[in-house]
Chimera marker file (.cmm) of the C-alpha trace (Angstrom):
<marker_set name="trace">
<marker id="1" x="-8.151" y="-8.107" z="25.813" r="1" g="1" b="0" radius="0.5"/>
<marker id="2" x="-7.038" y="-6.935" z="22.221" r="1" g="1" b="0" radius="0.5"/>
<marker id="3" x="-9.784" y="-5.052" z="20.266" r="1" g="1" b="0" radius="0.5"/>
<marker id="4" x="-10.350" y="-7.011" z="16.898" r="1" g="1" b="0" radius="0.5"/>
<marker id="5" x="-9.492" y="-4.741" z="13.782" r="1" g="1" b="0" radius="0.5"/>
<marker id="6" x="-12.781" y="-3.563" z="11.881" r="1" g="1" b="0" radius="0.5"/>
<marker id="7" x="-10.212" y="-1.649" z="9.281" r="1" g="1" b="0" radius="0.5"/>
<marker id="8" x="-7.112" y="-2.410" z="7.668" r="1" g="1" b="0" radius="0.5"/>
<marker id="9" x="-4.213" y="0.163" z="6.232" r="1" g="1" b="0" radius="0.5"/>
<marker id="10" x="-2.831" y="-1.115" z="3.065" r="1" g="1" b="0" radius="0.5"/>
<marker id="11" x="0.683" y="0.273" z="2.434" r="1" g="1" b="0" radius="0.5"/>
<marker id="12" x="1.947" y="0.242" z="-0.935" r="1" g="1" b="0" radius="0.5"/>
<marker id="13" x="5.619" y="1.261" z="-1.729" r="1" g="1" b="0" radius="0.5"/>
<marker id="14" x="6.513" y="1.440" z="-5.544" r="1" g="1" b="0" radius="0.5"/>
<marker id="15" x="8.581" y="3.274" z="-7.470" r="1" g="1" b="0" radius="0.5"/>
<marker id="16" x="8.140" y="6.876" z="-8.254" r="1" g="1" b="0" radius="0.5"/>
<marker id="17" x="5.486" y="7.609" z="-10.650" r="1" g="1" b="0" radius="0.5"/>
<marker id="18" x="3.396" y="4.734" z="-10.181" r="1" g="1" b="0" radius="0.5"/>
<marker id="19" x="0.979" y="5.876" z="-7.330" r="1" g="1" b="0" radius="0.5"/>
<marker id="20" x="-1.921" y="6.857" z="-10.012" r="1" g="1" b="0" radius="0.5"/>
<marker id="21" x="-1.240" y="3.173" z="-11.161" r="1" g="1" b="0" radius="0.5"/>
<marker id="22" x="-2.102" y="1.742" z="-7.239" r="1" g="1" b="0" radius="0.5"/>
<marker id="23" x="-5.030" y="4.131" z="-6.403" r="1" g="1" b="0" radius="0.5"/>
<marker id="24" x="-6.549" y="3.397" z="-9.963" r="1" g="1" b="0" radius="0.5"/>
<marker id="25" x="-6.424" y="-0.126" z="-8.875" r="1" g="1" b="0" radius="0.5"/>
<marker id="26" x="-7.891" y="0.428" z="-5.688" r="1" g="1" b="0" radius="0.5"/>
<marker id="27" x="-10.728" y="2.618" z="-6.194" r="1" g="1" b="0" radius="0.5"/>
<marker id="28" x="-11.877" y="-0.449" z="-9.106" r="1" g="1" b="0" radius="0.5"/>
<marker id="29" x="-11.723" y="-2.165" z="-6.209" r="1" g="1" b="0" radius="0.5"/>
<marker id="30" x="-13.888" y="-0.526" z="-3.860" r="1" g="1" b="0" radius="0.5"/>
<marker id="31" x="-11.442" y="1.899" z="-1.967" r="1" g="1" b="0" radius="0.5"/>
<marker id="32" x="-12.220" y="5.969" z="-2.159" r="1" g="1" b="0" radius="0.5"/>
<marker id="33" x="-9.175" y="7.208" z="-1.663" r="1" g="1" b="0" radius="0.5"/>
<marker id="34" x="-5.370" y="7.617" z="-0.345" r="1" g="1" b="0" radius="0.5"/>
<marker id="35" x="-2.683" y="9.443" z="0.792" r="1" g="1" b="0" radius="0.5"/>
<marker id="36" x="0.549" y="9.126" z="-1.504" r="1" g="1" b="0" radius="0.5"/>
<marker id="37" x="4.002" y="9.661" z="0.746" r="1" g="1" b="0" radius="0.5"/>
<marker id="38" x="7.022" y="10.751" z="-1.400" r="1" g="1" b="0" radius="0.5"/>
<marker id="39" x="9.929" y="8.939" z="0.470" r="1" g="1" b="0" radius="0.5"/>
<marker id="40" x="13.808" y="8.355" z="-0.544" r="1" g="1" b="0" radius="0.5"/>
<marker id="41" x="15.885" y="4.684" z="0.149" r="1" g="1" b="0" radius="0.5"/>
<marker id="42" x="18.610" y="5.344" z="2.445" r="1" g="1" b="0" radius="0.5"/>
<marker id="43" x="21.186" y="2.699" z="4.139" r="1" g="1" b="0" radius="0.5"/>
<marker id="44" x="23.879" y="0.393" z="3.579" r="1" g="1" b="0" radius="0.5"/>
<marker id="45" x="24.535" y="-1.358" z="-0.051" r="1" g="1" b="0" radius="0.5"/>
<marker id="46" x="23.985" y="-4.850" z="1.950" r="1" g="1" b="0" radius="0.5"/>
<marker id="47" x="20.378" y="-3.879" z="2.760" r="1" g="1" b="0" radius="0.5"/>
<marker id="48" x="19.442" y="-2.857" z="-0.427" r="1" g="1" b="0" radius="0.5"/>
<marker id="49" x="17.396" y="-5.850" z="-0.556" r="1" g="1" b="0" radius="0.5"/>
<marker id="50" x="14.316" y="-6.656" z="1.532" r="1" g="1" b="0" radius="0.5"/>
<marker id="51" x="11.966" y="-9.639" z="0.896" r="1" g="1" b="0" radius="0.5"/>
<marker id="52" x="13.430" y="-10.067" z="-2.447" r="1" g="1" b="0" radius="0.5"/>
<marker id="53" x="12.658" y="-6.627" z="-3.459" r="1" g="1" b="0" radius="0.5"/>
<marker id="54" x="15.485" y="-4.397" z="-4.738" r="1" g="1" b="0" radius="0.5"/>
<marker id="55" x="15.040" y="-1.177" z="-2.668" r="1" g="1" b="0" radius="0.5"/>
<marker id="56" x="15.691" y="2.124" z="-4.908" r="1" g="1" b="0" radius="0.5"/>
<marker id="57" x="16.169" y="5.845" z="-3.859" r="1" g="1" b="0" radius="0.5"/>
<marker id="58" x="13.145" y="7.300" z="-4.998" r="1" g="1" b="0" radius="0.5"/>
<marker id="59" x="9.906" y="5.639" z="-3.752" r="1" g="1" b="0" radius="0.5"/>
<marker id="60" x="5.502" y="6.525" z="-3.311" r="1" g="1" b="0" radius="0.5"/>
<marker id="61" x="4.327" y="4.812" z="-0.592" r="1" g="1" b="0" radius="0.5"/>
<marker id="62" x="0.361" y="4.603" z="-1.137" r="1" g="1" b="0" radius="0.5"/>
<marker id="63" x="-1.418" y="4.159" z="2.002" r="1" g="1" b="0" radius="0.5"/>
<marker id="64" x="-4.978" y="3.215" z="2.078" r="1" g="1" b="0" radius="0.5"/>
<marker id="65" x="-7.368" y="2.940" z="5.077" r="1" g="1" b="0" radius="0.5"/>
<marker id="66" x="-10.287" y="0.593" z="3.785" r="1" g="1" b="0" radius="0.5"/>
<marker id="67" x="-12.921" y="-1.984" z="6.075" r="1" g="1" b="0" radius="0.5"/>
<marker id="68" x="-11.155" y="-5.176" z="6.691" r="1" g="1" b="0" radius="0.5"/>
<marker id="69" x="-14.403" y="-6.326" z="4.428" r="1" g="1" b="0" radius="0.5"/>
<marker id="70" x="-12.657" y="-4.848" z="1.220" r="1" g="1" b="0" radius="0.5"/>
<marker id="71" x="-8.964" y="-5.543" z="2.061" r="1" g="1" b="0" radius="0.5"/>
<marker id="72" x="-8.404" y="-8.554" z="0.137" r="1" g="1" b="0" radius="0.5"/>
<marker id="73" x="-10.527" y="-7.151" z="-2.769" r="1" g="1" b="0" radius="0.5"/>
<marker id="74" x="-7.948" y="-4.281" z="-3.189" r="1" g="1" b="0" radius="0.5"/>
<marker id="75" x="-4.673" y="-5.738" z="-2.320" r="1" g="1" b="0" radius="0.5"/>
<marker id="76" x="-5.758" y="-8.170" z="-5.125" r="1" g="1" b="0" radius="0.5"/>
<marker id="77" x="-6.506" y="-5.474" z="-7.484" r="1" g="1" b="0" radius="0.5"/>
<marker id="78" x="-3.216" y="-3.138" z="-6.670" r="1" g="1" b="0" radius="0.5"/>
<marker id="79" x="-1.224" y="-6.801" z="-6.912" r="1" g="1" b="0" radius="0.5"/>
<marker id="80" x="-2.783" y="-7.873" z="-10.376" r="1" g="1" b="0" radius="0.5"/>
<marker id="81" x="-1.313" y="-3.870" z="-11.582" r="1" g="1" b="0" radius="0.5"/>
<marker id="82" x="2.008" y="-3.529" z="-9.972" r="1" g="1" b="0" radius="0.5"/>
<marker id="83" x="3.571" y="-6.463" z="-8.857" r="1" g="1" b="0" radius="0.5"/>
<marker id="84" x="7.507" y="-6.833" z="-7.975" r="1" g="1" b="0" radius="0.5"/>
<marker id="85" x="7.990" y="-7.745" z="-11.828" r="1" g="1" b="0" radius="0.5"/>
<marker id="86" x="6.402" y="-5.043" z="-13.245" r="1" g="1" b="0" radius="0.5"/>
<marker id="87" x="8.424" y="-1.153" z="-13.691" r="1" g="1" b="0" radius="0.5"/>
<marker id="88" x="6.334" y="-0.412" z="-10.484" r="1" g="1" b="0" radius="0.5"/>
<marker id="89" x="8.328" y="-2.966" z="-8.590" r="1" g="1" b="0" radius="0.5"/>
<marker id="90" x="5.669" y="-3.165" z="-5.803" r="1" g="1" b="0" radius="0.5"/>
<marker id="91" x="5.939" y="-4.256" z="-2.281" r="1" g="1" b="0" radius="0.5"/>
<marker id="92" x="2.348" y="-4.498" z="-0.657" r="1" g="1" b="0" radius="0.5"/>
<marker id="93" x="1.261" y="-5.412" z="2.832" r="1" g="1" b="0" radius="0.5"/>
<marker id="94" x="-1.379" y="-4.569" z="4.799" r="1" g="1" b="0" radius="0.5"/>
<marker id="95" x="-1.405" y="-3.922" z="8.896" r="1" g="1" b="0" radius="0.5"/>
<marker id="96" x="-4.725" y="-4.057" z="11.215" r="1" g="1" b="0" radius="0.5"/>
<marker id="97" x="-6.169" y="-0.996" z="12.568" r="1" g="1" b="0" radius="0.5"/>
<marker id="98" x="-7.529" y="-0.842" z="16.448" r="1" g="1" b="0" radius="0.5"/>
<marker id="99" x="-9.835" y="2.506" z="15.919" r="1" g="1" b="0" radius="0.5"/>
<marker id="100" x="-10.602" y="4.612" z="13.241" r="1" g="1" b="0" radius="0.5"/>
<marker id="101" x="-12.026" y="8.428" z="13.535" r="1" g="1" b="0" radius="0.5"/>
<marker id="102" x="-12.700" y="11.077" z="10.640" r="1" g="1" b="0" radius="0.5"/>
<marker id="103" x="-14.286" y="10.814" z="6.880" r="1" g="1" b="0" radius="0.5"/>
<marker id="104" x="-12.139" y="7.815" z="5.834" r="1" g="1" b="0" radius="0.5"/>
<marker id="105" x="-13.862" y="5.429" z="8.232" r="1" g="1" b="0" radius="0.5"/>
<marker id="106" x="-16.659" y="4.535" z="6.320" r="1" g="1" b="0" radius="0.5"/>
<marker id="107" x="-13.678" y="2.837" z="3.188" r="1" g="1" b="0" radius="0.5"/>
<link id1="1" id2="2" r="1" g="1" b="0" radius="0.2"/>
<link id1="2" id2="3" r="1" g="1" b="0" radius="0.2"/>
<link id1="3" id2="4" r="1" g="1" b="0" radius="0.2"/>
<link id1="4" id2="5" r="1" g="1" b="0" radius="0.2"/>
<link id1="5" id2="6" r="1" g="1" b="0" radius="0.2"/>
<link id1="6" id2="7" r="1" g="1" b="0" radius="0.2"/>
<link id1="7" id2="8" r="1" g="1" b="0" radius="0.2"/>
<link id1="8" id2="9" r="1" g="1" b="0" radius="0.2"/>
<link id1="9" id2="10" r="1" g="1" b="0" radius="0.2"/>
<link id1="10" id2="11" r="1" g="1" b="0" radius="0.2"/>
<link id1="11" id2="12" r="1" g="1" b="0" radius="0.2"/>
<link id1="12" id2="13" r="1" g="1" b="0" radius="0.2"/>
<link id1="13" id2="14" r="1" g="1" b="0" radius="0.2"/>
<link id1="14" id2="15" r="1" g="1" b="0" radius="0.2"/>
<link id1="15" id2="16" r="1" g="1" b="0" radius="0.2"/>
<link id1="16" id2="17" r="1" g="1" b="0" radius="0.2"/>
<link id1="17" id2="18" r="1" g="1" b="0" radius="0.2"/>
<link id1="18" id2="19" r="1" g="1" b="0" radius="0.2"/>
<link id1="19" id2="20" r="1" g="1" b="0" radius="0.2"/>
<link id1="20" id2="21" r="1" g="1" b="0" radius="0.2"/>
<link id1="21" id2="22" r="1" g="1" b="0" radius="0.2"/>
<link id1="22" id2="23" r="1" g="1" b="0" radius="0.2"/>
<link id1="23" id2="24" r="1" g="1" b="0" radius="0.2"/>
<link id1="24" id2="25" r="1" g="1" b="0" radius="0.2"/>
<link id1="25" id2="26" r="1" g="1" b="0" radius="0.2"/>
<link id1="26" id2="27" r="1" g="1" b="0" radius="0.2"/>
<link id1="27" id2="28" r="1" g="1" b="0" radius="0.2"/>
<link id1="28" id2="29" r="1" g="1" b="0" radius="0.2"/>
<link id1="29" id2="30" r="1" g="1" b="0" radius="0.2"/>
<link id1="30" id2="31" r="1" g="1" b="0" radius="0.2"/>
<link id1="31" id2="32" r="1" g="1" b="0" radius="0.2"/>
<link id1="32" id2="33" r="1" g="1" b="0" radius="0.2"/>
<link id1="33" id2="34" r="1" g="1" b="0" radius="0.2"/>
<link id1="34" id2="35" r="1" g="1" b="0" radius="0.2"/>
<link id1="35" id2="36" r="1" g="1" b="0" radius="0.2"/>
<link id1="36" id2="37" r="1" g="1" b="0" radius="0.2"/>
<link id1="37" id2="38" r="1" g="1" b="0" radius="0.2"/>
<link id1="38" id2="39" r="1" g="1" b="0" radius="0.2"/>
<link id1="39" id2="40" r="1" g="1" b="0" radius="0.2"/>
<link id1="40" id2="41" r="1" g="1" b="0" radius="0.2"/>
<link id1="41" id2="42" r="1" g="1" b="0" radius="0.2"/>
<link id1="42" id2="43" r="1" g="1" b="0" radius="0.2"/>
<link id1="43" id2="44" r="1" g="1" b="0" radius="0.2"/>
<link id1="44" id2="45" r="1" g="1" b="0" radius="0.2"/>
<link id1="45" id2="46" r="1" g="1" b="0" radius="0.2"/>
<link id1="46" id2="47" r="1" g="1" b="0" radius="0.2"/>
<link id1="47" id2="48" r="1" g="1" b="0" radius="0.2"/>
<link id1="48" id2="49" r="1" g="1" b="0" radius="0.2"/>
<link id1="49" id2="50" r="1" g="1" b="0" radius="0.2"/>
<link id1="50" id2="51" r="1" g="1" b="0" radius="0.2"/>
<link id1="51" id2="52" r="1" g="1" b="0" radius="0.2"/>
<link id1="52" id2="53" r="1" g="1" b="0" radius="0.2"/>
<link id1="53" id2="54" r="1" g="1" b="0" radius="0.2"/>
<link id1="54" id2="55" r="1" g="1" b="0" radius="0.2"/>
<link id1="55" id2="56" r="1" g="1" b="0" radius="0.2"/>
<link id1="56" id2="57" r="1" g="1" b="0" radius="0.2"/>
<link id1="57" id2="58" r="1" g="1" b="0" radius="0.2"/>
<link id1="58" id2="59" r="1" g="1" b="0" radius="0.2"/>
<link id1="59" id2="60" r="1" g="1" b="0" radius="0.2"/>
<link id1="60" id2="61" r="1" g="1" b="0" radius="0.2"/>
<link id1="61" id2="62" r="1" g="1" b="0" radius="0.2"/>
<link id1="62" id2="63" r="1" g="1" b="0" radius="0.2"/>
<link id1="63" id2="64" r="1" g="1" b="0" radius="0.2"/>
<link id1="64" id2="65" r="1" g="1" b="0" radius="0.2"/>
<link id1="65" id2="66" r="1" g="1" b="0" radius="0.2"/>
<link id1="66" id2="67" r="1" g="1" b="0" radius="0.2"/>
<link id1="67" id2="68" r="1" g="1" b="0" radius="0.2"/>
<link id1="68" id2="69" r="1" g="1" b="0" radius="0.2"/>
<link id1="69" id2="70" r="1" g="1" b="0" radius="0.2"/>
<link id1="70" id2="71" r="1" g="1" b="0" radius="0.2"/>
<link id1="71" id2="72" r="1" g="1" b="0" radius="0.2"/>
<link id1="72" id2="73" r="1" g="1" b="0" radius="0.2"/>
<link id1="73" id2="74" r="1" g="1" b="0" radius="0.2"/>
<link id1="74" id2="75" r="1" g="1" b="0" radius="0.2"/>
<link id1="75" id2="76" r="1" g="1" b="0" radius="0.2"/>
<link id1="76" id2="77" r="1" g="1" b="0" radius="0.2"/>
<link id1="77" id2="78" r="1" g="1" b="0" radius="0.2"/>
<link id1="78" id2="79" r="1" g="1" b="0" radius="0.2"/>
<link id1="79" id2="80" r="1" g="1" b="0" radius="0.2"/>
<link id1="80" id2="81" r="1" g="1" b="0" radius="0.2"/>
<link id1="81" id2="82" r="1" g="1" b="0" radius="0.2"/>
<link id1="82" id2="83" r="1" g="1" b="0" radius="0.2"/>
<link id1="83" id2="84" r="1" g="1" b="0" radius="0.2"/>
<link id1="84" id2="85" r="1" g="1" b="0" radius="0.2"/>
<link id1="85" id2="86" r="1" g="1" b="0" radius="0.2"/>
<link id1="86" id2="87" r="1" g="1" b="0" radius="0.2"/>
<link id1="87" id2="88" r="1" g="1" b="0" radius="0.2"/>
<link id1="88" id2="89" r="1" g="1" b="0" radius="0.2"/>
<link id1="89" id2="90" r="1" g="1" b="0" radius="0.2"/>
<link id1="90" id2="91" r="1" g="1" b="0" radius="0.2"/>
<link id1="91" id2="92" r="1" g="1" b="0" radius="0.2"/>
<link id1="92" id2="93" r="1" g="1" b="0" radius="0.2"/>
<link id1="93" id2="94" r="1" g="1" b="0" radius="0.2"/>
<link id1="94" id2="95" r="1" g="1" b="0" radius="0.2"/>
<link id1="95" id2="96" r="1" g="1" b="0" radius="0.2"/>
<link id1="96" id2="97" r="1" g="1" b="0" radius="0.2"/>
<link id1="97" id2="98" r="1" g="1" b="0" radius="0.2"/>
<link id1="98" id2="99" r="1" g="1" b="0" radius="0.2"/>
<link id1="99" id2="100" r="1" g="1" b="0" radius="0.2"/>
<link id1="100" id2="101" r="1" g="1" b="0" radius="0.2"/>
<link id1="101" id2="102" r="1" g="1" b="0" radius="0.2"/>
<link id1="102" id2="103" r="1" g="1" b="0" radius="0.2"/>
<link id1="103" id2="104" r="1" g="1" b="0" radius="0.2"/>
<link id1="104" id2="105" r="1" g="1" b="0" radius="0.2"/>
<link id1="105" id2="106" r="1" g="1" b="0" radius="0.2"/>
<link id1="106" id2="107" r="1" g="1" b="0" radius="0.2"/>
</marker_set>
């Protein structure tokens, strides 16, 4: 029997400089807070692309852990401010969560 998800983690990859932009968006949206990754592209020319997003070397990937409640609420939000045609050039998604312990449950 699978456990149903009572919180999502929204992952948000844009370019560098642009994670204010997504956690401003958010917390309009109902979220408290984040954790901002600092990450780097690496692989072959060919892959470059994924999903029709252009992947670049240097990347934020915003990760949010928010009540499946308010998921749709803030992906909206963090799509209406950096979307893949904006400088941003966002790629959003968000994944289900089984179990959640510490302060961040209550998102």
């Amino acid at each position: 029997m699978n456990p149903v998800a009572t919180h999502e983690l929204i992952v948000t990859i844009v370019s560098r400089g642009y994670s204010d932009v997504v956690m401003d968006a958010a917390r309009a949206a109902g979220a408290t807070g984040g954790t901002v990754v600092h990450a780097r592209s690496i692989g072959h020319k060919e892959a470059e692309r994924f999903l029709g997003v252009t992947i670049e070397p240097e990347k934020e990937i915003v990760l949010i852990t928010v009540s499946s409640a308010k998921k749709q609420a803030i992906m909206k939000a963090i799509a209406t401010q950096t979307s893949a045609q904006t400088e941003s050039k966002a790629f959003l998604m968000a994944l289900p969560i089984n179990g959640v312990i510490g302060t961040s449950a209550a998102t």
